[in-house]
C-alpha positions as a Python dict, from the first residue, in 0.01 Angstrom:
ca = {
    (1, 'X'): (0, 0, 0),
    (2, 'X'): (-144, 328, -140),
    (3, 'X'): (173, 222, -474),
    (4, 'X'): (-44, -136, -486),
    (5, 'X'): (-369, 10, -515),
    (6, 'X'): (-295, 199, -781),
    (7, 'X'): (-88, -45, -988),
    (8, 'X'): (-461, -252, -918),
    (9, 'X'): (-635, 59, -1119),
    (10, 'X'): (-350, 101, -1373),
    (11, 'X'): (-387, -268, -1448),
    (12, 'X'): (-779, -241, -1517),
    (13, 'X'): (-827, 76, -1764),
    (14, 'X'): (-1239, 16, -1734),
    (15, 'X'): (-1189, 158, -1348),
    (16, 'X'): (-912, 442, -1474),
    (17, 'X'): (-1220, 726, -1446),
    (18, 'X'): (-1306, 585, -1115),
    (19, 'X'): (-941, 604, -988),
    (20, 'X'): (-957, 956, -1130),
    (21, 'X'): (-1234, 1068, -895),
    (22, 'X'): (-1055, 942, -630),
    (23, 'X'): (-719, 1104, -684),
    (24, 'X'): (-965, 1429, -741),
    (25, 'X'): (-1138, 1354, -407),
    (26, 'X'): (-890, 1266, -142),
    (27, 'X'): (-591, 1556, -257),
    (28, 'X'): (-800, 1831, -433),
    (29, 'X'): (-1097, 1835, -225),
    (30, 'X'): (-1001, 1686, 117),
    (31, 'X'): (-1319, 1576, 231),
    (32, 'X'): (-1225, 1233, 390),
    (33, 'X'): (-960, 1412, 680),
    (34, 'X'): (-1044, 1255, 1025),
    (35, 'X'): (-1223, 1571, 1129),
    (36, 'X'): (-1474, 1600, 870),
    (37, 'X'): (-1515, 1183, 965),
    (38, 'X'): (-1545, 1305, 1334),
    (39, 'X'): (-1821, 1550, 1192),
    (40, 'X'): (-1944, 1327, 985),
    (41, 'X'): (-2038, 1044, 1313),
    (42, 'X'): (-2127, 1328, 1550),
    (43, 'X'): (-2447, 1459, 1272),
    (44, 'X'): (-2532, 1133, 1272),
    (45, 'X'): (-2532, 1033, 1608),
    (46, 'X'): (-2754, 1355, 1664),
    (47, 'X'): (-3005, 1281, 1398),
    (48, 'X'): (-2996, 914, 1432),
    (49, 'X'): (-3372, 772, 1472),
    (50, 'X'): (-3555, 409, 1526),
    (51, 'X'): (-3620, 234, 1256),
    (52, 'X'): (-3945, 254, 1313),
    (53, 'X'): (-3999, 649, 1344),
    (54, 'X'): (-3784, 668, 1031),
    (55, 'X'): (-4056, 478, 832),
    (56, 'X'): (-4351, 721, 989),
    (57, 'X'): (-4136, 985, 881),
    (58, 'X'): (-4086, 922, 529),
    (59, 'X'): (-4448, 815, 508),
    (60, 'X'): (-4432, 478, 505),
    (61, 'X'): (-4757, 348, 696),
    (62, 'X'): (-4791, -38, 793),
    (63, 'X'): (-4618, -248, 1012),
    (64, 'X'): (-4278, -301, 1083),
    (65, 'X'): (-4174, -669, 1050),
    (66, 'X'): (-3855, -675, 927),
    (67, 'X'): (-3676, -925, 778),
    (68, 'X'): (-3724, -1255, 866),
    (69, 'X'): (-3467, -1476, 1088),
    (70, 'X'): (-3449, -1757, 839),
    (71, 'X'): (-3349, -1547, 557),
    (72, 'X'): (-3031, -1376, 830),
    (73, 'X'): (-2914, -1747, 911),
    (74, 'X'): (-2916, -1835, 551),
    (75, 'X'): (-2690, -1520, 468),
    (76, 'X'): (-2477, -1596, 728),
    (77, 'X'): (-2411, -1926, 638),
    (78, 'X'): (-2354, -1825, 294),
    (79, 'X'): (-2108, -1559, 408),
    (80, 'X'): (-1878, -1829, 600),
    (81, 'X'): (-1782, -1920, 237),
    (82, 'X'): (-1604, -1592, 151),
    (83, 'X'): (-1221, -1526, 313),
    (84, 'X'): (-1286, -1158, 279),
    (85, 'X'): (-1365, -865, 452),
    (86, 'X'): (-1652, -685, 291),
    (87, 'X'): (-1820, -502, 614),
    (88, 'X'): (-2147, -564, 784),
    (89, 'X'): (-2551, -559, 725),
    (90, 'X'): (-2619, -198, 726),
    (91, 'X'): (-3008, -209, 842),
    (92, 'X'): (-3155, -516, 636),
    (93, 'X'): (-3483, -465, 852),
    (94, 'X'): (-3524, -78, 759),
    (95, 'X'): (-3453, -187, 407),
    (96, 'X'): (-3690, -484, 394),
    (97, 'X'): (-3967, -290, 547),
    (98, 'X'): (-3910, 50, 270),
    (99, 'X'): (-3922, -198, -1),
    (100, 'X'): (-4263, -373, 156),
    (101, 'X'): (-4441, -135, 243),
    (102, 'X'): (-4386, 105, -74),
    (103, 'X'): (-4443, -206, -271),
    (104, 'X'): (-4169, -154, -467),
    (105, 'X'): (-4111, -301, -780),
    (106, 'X'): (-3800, -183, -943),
    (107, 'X'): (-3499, -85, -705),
    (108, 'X'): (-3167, 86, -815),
    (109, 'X'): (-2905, 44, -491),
    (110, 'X'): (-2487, 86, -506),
    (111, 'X'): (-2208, -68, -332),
    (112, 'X'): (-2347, -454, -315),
    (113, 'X'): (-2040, -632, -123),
    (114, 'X'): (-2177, -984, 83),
    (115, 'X'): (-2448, -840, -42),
    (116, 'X'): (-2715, -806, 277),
    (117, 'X'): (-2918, -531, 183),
    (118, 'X'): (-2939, -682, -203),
    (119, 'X'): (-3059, -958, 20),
    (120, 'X'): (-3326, -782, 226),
    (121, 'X'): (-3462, -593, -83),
    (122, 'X'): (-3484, -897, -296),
    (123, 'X'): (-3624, -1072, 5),
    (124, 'X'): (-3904, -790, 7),
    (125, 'X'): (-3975, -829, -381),
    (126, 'X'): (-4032, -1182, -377),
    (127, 'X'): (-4283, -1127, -104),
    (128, 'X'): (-4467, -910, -294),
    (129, 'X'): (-4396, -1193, -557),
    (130, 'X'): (-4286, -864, -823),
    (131, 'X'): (-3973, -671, -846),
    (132, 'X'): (-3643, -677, -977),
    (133, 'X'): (-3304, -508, -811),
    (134, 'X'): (-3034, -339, -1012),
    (135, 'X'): (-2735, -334, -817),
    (136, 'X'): (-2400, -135, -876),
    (137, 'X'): (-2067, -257, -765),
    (138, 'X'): (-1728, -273, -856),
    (139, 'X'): (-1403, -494, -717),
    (140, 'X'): (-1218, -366, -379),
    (141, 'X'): (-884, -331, -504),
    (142, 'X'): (-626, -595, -444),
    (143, 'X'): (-892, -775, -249),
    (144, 'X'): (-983, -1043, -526),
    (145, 'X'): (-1313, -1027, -398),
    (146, 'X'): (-1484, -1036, -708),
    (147, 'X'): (-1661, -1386, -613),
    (148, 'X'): (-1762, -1316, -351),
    (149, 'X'): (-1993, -1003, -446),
    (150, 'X'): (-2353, -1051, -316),
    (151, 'X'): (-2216, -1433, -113),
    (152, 'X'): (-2532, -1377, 113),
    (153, 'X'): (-2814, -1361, -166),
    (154, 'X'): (-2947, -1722, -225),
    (155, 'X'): (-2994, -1826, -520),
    (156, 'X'): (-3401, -1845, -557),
    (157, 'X'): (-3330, -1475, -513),
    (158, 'X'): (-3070, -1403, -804),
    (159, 'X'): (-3356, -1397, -1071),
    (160, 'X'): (-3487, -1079, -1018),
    (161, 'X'): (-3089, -912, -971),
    (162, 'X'): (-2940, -778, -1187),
    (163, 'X'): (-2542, -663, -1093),
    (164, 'X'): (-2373, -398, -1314),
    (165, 'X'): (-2037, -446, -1211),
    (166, 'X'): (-1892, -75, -1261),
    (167, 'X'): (-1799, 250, -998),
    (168, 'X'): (-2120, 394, -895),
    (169, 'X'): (-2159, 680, -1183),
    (170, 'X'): (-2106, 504, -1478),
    (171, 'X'): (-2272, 224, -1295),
    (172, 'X'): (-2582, 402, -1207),
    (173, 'X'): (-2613, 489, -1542),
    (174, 'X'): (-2630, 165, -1715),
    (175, 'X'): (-2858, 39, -1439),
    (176, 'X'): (-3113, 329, -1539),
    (177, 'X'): (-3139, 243, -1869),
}
């Protein structure tokens, strides 16, 4: 598996400095072993907040709606159509809300996949009827999941996104400028 994967990069030179920083991360570094993951859960679990407190505590004053139910169905239906495994939501309602109530109106975020929080965000800037999103995303190797990149987002959301379809630092990059 771990061969295929990197036949996938060798076959795609625009990801070889990506697949670089991996090899450099998983056998020079060692940060992804099972105990710093172990470490990793338990600081979280320890820190972990409402939703609700979290906006109070970054400053955020207003209420907290979240997103709306209408919008989730939508994605949901729109994620039926994909036959791959991308992960979950993250927190679409923390995301909608930070986007609301800062009144955001340009928003830089990384790793898009179905695409929910692209959704939540770009659900946000169209109710505040200003905005765009530059997302940064790149292909799960030997998925073929290309397609199926941001699935979720409707399409009366897609013209204010913008996808740069790179690893996140060259990505990031291009979506700054």
């Amino acid at each position: 598996n771990k061969f295929l994967i990197i036949i996938w990069y060798v076959l795609r030179p625009k990801y070889y400095q990506h697949l670089l920083y991996l090899i450099i991360r998983k056998f020079l570094f060692n940060h992804e072993t099972s105990e710093k993951k172990k470490e990793s859960c338990e600081w979280a679990m320890k820190n972990a907040i409402p939703y609700v407190d979290a906006l109070k505590k970054i400053g955020l004053k207003g209420d907290a709606v979240g997103l709306d139910l209408n919008s989730i169905e939508r994605g949901h239906k729109l994620a039926l159509k994909s036959n791959v495994n991308m992960g979950g939501s993250g927190h679409i309602h923390l995301l909608y809300d930070c986007v609301r109530l800062l009144k955001a109106n340009k928003v830089v975020e990384t790793g898009v996949a179905y695409g929910w929080s692209s959704m939540a965000i770009l659900t946000a800037l169209s109710d505040l009827k200003v905005g765009k999103l530059y997302s940064v995303d790149m292909p799960y190797p030997r998925k073929n999941n290309e397609k199926y990149v941001g699935i979720v987002i409707s399409e009366n959301l897609k013209k204010n996104w913008f996808l740069v379809r790179k690893p996140d630092r060259p990505g990031l990059m291009d979506a700054l400028k």
